[in-house]
N, C-alpha and C positions, 0 to 999 in steps of 0.2 A: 504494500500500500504506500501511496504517497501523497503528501499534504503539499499544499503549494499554496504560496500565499501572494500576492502582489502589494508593492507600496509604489510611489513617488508620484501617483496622479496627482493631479490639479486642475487650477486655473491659471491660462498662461496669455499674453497676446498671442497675434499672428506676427509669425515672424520668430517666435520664439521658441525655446526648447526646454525636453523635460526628460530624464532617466527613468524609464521603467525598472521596478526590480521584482525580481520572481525566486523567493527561496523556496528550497523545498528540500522536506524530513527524507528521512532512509538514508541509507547508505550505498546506494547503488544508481545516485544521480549520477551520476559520470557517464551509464551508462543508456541514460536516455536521452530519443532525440526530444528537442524543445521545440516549442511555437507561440507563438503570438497571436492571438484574433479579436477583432474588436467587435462591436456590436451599436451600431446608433440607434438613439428614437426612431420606432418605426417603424426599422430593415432590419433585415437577417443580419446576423453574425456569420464577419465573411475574414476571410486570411491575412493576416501581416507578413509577416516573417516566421525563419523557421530556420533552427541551426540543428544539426548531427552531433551525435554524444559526443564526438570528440570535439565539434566546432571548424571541424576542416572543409564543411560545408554548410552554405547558407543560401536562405533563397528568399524572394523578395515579391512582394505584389507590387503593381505597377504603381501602384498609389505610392508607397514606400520607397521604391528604389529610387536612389541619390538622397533620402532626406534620412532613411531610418539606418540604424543598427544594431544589427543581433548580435550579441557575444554571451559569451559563459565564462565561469571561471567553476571549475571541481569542486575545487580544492574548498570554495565556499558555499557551495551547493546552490549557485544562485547563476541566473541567467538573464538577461539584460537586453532592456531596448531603449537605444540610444535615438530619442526624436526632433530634429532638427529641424528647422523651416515650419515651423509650425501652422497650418492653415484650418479655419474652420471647419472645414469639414469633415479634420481630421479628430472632433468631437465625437465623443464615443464611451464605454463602457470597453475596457482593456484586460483582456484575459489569458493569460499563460496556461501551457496546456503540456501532457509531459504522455509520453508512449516509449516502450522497450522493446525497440525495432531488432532485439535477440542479436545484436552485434553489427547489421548491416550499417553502413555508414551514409546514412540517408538525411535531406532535411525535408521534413512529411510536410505540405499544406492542408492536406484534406483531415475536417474534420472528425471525420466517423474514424480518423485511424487513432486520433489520442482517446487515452484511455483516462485519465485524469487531468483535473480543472480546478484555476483556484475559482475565487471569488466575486475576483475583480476589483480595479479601480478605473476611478471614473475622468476621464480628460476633458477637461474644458477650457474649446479655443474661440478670446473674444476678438470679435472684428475690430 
């Protein structure tokens, strides 16, 4: 089992930036891939980003790439998304999600493959 938890949401301008962090219990984070998915007022909960247990792979929704980043660190059991450029409509409910892809060195978008979820935190960007 694994717990995950998010912090760093907010209220930010446009234009500005914020660090997701996503810890999570066990001892065998290392070995899962991670992702990112947000969810606005309204609409489906759809994909950010997603890094491979080791982090030697990552991958990006078109919204994201050039402004987001995903990293990990083991050693803290904590996974990361770094959001730059921040634009309204990148308001949303931000949710880290964790799957044990049994060794393969994948970064998953889709979410029927993560198998746990945190909470979430909430983003809000003012015009």
């Amino acid at each position: 089992q694994v717990q995950l938890v998010e912090s760093g949401g907010g209220l930010v301008q446009t234009g500005g930036s914020l660090r997701l962090s996503c810890a999570a219990s066990g001892r065998t984070f290392s070995s899962y891939a991670m992702g990112w998915f947000r969810q606005a007022p309204g609409k489906e909960r759809e994909f950010v980003a997603a890094i491979s247990w080791s982090g030697g792979r990552t991958y990006y929704s078109d919204s994201a790439k050039g402004r987001f980043t995903i990293s990990r660190v083991n050693a803290k059991n904590t996974v990361y998304l770094q959001m730059n450029s921040l634009k309204p409509e990148d308001t949303a409910v931000y949710y880290c999600a964790a799957t044990d892809p049994l060794g393969t060195e994948v970064a998953i978008t889709t979410e029927y493959e993560y198998d746990y979820w945190g909470q979430g935190t909430q983003v809000t960007v003012s015009s």
